[in-house]
C-alpha positions, 0 to 999 in steps of 0.5 A: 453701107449694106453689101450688095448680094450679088457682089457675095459667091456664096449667095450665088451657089445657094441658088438652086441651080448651083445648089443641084450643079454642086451636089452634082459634083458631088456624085461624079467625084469632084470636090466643090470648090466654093471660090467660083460658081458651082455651075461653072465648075460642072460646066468645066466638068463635063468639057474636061472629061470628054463627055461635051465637045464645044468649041474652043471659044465657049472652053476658053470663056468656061475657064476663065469664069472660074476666076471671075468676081461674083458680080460679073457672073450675075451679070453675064448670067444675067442674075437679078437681086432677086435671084432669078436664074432659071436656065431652060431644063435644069430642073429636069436634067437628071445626071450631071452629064444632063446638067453640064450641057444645059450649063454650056448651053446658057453660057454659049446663049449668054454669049451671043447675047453679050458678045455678038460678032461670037458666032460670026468669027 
């Protein structure tokens, strides 16, 4: 039986935005850990170090992604077989300060999306 892509950590971090969110890290110091999603990591980053406020809910959902399995990343991201996974501005975000907000940003959209009383509470 032929493995599902998406189910495979290291098929999602080859995606190029995890690709750019790695490299990223890289620069602010962090060493990148490839058991959870690069994006994710940066997006945990940015929270951290005070440089992005949000709330705690979307802090709360960003840690515990860390430990989620490959295919329910894909599928909260929304990520086909085919890897689309294109948030709005990541290939413009120039720091890694630019890139964690757009991160942060899709997962709070990606939430009111699969979690829809999230804003009302």
């Amino acid at each position: 039986m032929k493995k599902n892509k998406l189910y495979d950590l290291r098929w999602l971090n080859s995606l190029p935005v995890n690709g750019k969110a790695k490299d990223m890290l890289v620069q602010t110091g962090e060493k990148p850990d490839p058991v959870s999603m690069y994006a994710v990591q940066l997006a945990k980053w940015g929270i951290e170090n005070g440089r992005i406020e949000t709330e705690i809910s979307v802090l709360e959902t960003v840690e515990a992604m860390m430990t989620w399995r490959p295919v329910r990343l894909a599928n909260f991201f929304m990520i086909n077989p085919d890897g689309d996974y294109d948030p709005s501005g990541w290939e413009e975000a120039q720091t890694p300060l630019d890139l964690a907000t757009v991160i942060l940003e899709e997962i709070e959209e990606k939430m009111m999306h699969h979690f829809p009383l999230y804003r009302s509470l």
